[in-house]
N, C-alpha and C positions, 0 to 999 in steps of 0.2 A: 504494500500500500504506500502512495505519495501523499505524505500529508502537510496542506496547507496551513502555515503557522503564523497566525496575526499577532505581530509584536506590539500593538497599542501607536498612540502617536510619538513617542520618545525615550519617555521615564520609564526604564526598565522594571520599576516595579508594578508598574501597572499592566502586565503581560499575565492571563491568567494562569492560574495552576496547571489546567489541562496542558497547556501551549509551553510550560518549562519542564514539562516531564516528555515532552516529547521532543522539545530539544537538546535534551539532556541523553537518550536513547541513541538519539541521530550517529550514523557512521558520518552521513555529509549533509552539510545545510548548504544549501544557497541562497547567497544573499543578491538582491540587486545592487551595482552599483552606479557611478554617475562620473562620466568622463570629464579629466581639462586640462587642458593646455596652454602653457604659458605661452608659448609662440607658437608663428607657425609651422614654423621647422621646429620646433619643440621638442624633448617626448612629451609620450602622454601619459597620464597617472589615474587613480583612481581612486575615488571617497565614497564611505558605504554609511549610514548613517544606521542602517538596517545591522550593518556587521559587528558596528560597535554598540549596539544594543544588546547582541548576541553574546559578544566579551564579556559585556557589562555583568552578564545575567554568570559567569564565571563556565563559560565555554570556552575550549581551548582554541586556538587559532587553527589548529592542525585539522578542523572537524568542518571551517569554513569555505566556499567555495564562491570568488564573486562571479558575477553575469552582468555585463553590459548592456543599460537598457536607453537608446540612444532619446536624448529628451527632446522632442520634436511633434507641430502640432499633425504631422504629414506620419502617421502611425502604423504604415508601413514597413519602416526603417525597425516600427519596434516588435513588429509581427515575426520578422524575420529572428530578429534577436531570440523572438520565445519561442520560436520554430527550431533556432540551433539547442538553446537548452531543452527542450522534450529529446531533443538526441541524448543529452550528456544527462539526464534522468533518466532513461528507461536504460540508458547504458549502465546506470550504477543500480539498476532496481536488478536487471539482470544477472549484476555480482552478489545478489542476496544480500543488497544492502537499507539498512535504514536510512528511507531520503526523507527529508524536510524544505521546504522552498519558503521560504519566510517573506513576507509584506508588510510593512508600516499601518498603522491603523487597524483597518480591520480588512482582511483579505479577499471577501465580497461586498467591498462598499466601495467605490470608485475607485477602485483596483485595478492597474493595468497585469495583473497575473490573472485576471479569467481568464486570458488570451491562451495561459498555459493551461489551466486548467481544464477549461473545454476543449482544446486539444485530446488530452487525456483521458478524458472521460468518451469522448467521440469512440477512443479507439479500446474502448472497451476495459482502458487499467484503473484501478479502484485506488479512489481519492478521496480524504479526508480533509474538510476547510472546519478548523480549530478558530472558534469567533474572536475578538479581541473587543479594544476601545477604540470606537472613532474618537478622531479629533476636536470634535464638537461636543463630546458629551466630557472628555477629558476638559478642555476649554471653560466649558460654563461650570464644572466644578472649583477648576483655580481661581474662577470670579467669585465663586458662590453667588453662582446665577443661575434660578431657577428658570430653565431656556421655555419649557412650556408649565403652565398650569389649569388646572380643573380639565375643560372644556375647551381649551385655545390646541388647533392643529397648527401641526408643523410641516412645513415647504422645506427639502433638501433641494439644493440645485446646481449643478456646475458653472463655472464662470461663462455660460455662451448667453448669459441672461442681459437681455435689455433693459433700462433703466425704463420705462413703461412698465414691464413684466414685474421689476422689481417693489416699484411704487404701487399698481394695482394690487398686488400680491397683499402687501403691508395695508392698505389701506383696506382692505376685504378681513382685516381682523388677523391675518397669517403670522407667527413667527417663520420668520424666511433665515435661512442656514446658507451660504454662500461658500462651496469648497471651489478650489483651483482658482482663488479669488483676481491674479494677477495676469485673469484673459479677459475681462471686464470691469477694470481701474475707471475707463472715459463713462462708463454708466451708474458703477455704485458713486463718484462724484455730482454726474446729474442729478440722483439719487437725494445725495446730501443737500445739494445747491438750493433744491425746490422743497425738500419735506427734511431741514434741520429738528424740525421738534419730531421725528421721530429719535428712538434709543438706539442707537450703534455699541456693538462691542467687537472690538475690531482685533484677531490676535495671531501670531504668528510665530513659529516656532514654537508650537504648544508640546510642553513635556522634555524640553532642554534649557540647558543656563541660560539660552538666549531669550528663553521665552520674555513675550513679551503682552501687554491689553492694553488696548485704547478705546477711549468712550469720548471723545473730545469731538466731533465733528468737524471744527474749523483745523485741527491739528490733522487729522484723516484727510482734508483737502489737500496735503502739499506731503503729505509721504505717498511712496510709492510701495506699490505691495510685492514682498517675492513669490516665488512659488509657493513655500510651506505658509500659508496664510488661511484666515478664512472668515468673516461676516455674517456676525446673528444680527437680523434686525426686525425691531417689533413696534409697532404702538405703545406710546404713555398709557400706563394703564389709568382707567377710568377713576377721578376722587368719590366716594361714596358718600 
């Protein structure tokens, strides 16, 4: 069996029981990692954010294996990538080995490893997806912010949202969740520009030293967001 290990969004201790006794078994884990180079003649090197989670958790380096997953919105280039890894997994399942493919978050929530995983599943080999923490529920913990209450639904959405979608969403009562927040900066600013009294809580790198939470809207105007980012926004709630 290949099983799918959701390492939470950073803070190694927030990776459940099930998901550290299975990395703890593992012969090989894979991790993704994320390529750069300093020139263009450069070499090139590689940083795992997923591998040093893995460390963290007191796995041995020996037990790691990264995988290149080319960051691009042309996803393709990354299909290919999880195309060569299902080689180099069924190759080590065939050695009677314990594989592990480890993802940030939660490994079925805007995870680009379905790509592996429905591969595998297609062709008939038995997979196991071990849940973890999204980043959003880690997120409004470090706030202590209660993201939904009673009766208020929740809108998850990827950054392809227009600041229209974003604004009618909020305004129909919605708290709205904004992951991959920094492919839609020119709209969550429209956003702000025209409906300031709504609440922003704005955060990025959730679950490392970098972490960071903003609720300031006018200071939200003039930062730019990275990729590890993300956007809950709700309506003031009502004074009784």
């Amino acid at each position: 069996m290949i099983r799918f290990v959701s390492l939470g969004p950073g803070d190694p201790e927030l990776i459940t029981v099930k998901g550290l006794h299975a990395l703890q078994k593992a012969d090989v884990i894979f991790c993704p990692a994320t390529a750069h180079k300093s020139s263009e003649e450069g070499p090139v090197s590689f940083s795992s954010r997923a591998a040093e989670i893995v460390q963290a958790l007191g796995i041995e380096q020996k037990h790691i294996s990264l995988f290149h997953v080319p960051m691009s919105r042309d996803r393709e280039a990354a299909r290919r990538a999880y195309d060569q890894l299902a080689v180099e997994v069924c190759r080590a399942r065939r050695k009677r080995m314990e594989v592990v493919v480890v993802a940030e978050g939660d490994a079925g929530f805007y995870s680009s490893i379905h790509y592996l995983f429905d591969k595998l599943q297609a062709n008939q080999i038995e997979v196991e997806l071990i849940a973890g923490v999204p980043a959003f529920i880690a997120a409004g913990a470090t706030a202590g912010l209660h993201i939904v209450k009673q009766t208020e639904r929740l809108l998850v959405i990827p950054g392809t949202a227009t600041a229209y979608e974003l604004i009618s969403q909020v305004k129909e009562g919605q708290v709205v969740v904004i992951m991959k927040l920094s492919a839609c900066q020119a709209a969550v600013r429209t956003c702000i520009a025209t409906h300031p009294e709504f609440l922003y809580y704005y955060f990025e790198q959730v679950g490392t030293k970098e972490e960071l939470c903003v609720t300031d809207p006018a200071q939200l105007m003039s930062m730019s967001f990275p990729y590890f980012s993300l956007l809950i926004i709700r309506k003031p709630e009502e004074k009784r």
